[in-house]
C-alpha positions as semicolon CSV with decimal commas, in nm:
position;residue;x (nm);y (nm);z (nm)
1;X;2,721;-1,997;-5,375
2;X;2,947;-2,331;-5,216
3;X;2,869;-2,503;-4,929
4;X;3,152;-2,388;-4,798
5;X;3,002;-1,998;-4,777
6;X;2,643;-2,077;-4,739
7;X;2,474;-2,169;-4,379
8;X;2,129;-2,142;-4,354
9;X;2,156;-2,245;-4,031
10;X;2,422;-1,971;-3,888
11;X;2,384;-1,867;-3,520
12;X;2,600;-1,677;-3,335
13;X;2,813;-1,705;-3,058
14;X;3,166;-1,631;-2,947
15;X;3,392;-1,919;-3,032
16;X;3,777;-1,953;-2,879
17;X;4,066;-2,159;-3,102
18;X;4,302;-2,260;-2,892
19;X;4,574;-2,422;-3,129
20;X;4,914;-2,351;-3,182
21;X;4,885;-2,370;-3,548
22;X;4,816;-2,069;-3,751
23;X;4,740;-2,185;-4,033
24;X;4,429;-2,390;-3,843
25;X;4,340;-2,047;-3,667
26;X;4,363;-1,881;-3,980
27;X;4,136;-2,133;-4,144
28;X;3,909;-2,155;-3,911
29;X;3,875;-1,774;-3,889
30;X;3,787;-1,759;-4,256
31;X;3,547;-2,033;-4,280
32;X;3,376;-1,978;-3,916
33;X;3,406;-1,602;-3,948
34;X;3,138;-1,657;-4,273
35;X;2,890;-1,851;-4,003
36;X;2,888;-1,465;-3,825
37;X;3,037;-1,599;-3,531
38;X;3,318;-1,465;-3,351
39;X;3,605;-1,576;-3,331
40;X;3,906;-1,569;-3,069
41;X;4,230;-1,711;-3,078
42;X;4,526;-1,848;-2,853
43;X;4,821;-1,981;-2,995
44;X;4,934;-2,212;-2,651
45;X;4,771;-2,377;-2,314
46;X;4,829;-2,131;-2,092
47;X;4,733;-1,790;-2,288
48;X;4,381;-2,034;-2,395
49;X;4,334;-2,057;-2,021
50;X;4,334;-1,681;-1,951
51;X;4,157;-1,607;-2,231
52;X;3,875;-1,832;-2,164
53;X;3,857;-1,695;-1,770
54;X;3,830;-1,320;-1,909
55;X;3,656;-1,372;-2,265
56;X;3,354;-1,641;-2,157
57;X;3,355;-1,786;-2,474
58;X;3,071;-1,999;-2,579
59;X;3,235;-2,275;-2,741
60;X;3,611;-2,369;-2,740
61;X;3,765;-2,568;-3,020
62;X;4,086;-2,710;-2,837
63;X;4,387;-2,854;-2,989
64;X;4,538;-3,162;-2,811
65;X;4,883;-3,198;-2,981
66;X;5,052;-2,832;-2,795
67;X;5,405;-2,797;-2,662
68;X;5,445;-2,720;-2,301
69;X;5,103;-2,737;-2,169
70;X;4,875;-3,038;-2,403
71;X;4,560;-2,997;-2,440
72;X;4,444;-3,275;-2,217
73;X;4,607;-3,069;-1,891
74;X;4,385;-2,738;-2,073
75;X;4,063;-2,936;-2,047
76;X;4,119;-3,084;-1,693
77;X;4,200;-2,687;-1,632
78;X;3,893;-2,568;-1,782
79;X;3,643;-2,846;-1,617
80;X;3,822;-2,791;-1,289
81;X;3,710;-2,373;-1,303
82;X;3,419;-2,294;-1,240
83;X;3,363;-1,997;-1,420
84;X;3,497;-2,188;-1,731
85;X;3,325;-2,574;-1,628
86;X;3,028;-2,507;-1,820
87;X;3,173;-2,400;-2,143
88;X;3,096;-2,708;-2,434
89;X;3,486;-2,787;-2,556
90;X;3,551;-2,954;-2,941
91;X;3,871;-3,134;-2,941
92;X;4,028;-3,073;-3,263
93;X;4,331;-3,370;-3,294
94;X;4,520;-3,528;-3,498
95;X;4,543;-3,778;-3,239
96;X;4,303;-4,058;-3,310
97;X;4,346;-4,361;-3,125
98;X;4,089;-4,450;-2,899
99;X;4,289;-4,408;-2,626
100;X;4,337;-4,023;-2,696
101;X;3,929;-4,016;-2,739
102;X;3,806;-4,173;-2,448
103;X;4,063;-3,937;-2,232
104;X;3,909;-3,655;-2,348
105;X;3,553;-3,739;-2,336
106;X;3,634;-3,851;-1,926
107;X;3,752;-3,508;-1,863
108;X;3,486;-3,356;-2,023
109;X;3,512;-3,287;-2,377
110;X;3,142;-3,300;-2,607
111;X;3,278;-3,362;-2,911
112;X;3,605;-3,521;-3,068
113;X;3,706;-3,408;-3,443
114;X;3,994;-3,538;-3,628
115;X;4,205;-3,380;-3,868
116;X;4,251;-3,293;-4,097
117;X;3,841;-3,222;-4,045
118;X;3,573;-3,164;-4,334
119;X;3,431;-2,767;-4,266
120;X;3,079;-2,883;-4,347
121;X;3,111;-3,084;-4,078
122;X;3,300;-2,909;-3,801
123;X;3,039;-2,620;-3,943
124;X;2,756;-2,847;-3,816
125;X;2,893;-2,954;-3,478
126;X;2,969;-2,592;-3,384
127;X;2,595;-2,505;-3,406
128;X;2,542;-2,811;-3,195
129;X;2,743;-2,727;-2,947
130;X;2,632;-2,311;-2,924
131;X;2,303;-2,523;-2,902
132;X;2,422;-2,684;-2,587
133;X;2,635;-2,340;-2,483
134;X;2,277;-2,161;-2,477
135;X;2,100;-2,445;-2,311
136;X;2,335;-2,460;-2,019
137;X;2,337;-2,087;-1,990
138;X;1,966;-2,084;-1,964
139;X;1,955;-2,384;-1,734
140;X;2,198;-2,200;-1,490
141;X;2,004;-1,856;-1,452
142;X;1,673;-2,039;-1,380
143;X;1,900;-2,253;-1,143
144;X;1,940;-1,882;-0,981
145;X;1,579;-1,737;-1,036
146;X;1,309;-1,764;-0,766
147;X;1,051;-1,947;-0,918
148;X;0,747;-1,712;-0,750
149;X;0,870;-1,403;-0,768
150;X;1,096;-1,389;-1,089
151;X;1,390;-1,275;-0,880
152;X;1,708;-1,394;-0,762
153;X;1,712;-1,654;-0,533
154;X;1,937;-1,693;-0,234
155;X;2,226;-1,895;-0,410
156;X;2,269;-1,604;-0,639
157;X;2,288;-1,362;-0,366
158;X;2,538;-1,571;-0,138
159;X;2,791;-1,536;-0,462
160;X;2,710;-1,162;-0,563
161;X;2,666;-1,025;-0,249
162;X;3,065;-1,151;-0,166
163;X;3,139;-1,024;-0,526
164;X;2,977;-0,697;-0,491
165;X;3,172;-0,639;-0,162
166;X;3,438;-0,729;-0,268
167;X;3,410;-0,481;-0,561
168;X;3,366;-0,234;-0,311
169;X;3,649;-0,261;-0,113
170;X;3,893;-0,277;-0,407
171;X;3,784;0,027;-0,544
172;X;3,670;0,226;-0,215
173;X;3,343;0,254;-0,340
174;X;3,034;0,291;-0,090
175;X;2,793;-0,018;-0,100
176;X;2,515;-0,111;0,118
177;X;2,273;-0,463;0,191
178;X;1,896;-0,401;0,279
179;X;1,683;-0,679;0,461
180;X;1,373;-0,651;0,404
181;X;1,100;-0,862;0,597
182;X;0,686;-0,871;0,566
183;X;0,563;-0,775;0,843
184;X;0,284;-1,036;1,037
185;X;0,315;-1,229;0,730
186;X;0,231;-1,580;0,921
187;X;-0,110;-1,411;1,006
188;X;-0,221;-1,384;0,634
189;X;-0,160;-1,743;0,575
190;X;-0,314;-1,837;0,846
191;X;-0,626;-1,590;0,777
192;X;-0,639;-1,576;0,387
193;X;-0,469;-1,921;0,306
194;X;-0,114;-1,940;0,142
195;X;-0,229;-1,838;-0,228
196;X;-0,318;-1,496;-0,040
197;X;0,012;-1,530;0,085
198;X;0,194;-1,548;-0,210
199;X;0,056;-1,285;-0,391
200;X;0,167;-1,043;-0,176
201;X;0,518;-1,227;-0,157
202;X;0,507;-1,155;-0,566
203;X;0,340;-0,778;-0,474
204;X;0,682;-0,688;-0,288
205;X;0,887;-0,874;-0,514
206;X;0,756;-0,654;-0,806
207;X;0,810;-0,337;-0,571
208;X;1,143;-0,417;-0,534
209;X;1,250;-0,472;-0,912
210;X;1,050;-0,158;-0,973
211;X;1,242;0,089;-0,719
212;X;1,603;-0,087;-0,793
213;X;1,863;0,061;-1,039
214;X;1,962;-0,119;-1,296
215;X;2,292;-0,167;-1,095
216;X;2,142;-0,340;-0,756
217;X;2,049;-0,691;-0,698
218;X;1,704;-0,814;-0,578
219;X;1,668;-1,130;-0,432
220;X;1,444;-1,371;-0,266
221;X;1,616;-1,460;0,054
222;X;1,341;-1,733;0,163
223;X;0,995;-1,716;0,262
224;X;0,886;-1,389;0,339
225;X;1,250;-1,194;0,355
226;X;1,438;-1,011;0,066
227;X;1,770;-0,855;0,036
228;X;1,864;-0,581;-0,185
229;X;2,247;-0,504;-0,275
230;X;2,298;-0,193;-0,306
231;X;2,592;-0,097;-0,517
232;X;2,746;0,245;-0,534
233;X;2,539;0,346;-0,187
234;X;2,607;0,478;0,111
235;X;2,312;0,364;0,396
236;X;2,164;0,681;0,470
237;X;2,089;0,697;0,061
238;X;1,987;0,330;0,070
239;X;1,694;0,481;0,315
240;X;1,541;0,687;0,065
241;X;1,485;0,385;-0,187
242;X;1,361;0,182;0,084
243;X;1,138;0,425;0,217
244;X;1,034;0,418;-0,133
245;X;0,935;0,036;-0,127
246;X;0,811;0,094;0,182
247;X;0,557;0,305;0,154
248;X;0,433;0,185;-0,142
249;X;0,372;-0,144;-0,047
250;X;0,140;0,009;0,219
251;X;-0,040;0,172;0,015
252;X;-0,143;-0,159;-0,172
253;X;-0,466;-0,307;-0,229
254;X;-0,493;-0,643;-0,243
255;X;-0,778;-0,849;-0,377
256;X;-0,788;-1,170;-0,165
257;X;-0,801;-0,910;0,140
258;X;-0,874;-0,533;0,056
259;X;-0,915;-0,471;0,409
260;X;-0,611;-0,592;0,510
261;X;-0,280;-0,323;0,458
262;X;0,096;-0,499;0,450
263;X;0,387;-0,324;0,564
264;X;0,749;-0,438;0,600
265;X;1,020;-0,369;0,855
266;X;1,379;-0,277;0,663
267;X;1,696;-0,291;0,832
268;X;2,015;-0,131;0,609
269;X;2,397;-0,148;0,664
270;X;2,704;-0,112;0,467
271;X;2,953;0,184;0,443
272;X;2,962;0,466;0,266
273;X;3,367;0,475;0,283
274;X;3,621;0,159;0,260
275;X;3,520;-0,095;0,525
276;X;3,729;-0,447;0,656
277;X;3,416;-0,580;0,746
278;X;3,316;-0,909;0,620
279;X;3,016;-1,018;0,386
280;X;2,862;-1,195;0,668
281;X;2,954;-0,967;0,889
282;X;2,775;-0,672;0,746
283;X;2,441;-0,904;0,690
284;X;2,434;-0,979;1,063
285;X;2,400;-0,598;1,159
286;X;2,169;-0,557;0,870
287;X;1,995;-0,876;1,040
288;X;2,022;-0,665;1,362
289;X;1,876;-0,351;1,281
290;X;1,585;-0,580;1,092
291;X;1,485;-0,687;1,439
292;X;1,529;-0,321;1,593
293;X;1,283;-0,215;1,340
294;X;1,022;-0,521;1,400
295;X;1,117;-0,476;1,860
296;X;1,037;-0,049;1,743
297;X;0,700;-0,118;1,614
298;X;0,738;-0,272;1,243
299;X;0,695;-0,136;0,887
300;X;1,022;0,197;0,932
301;X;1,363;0,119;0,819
302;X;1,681;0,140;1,040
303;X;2,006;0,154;0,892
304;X;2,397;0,207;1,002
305;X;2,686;0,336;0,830
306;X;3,015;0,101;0,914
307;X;3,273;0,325;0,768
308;X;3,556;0,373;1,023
309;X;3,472;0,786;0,938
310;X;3,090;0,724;1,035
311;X;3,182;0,507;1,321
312;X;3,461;0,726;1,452
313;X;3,126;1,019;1,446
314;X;2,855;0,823;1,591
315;X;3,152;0,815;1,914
């Protein structure tokens, strides 16, 4: 077997050409293709652009020398995006001067190959760089991971919860937020010490991942309060699952205090038909009803439906 079919390296990935020249695409397809990675293509600027927005590639090899759109106005595009920003871009160029190369490096290029390029060694860079694609990937879901409880922190949910509403609306699908808050909580760090503390933090942050669908989002809101999105769910459904949580957190033991029970308040609200209402406007009356359950005596849930049907009902 050549070098040029043997890797015993491969890795895998999803790579996108963008280069106006076929006979590079096709080239690349056949060499890259034998690496088991897979490969998309875009024969200008702009339908590389889309294409990267809808496809998340990995990697993107990017030719500079296009008509209409170059690829120097692609990259400044694609660094500029943040959904595409983080995605590791090969210039592939027949421009060499070291003018060309320090432009693309300052807008954010990794790596600068010239053709016509040796396959062992564009081969060898693409690893590198799915090396770097997988490294940023994993350094941007920790960025979004609680570090105590394993679950999504509040960044995450101040971009999913707008997302997930969003969703919603444009499909007039139900969709409902929980708040859910430890009830007393300053009084077991103060009693049992802060390790006490955060064990049961991590107690109700494994309830939660264990009574959520594979479709909802748990997160860590701060301190002692989580919020669930609840996808797909009208409120007075959302009550079952957090009755669920609930009750099972207060039927916990827990070894730092086994004579100590923990309960949580839970307030829920959303709609369970289309709804105008804002992100933050549906987390302040699932705020609201949070503190109605704490002023009614702690550890029940209270929830609303904002639908314009459920509102026009309730009079």
């Amino acid at each position: 077997m050549t070098t040029e079919t043997k890797c015993t390296n491969s890795v895998t990935g999803r790579i996108l050409v963008i280069d106006d020249s076929i006979s590079v695409r096709r080239l690349l397809k056949a060499r890259l293709g034998n690496e088991g990675l897979e490969l998309l293509e875009a024969i200008d600027g702009p339908t590389g652009l889309k294409a990267a927005k809808e496809q998340s590639p990995d990697v993107i090899l990017l030719d500079l020398s296009m008509p209409g759109m170059d690829g120097f106005q692609v990259l400044r595009q694609l660094k500029d995006d943040e959904s595409t920003g983080n995605i590791p871009v090969l210039v592939l160029s027949g421009m060499q001067t070291p003018q060309d190369k320090v432009a693309a490096f300052d807008l954010g290029a990794i790596d600068f190959i010239s053709k016509p390029f040796d396959l062992t060694e564009l081969r060898a860079r693409v690893r590198s760089a799915l090396r770097l694609s997988e490294l940023l990937q994993m350094l941007s879901q920790r960025a979004q991971i609680d570090g105590l409880t394993g679950l999504y922190n509040r960044a995450h949910y101040d971009r999913r919860w707008s997302e997930e509403l969003a969703g919603s609306k444009r499909h007039d699908r139900p969709i409902s937020l929980a708040i859910i808050d430890l009830d007393h909580f300053k009084s077991v760090n103060d009693t049992f010490g802060h390790p006490a503390g955060d064990t049961v933090i991590k107690g109700l942050g494994a309830l939660l991942l264990e009574h959520s669908r594979e479709s909802d989002v748990a997160c860590r809101y701060g301190g002692e309060e989580f919020v669930l999105i609840l996808p797909d769910t009208a409120p007075a459904d959302g009550v079952a699952q957090c009755e669920r949580i609930r009750e099972a957190l207060g039927k916990m033991t827990w070894a730092r205090h086994p004579e100590r029970k923990i309960t949580c308040s839970i307030g829920i609200a959303g709609a369970s038909a289309g709804t105008t209402l804002s992100a933050a406007e549906i987390m302040e009356a699932a705020d609201k009803l949070l503190y109605q359950a704490k002023q009614g005596g702690r550890n029940r849930v209270v929830h609303v439906d904002l639908s314009p049907d459920a509102l026009a009902k309730a009079g």
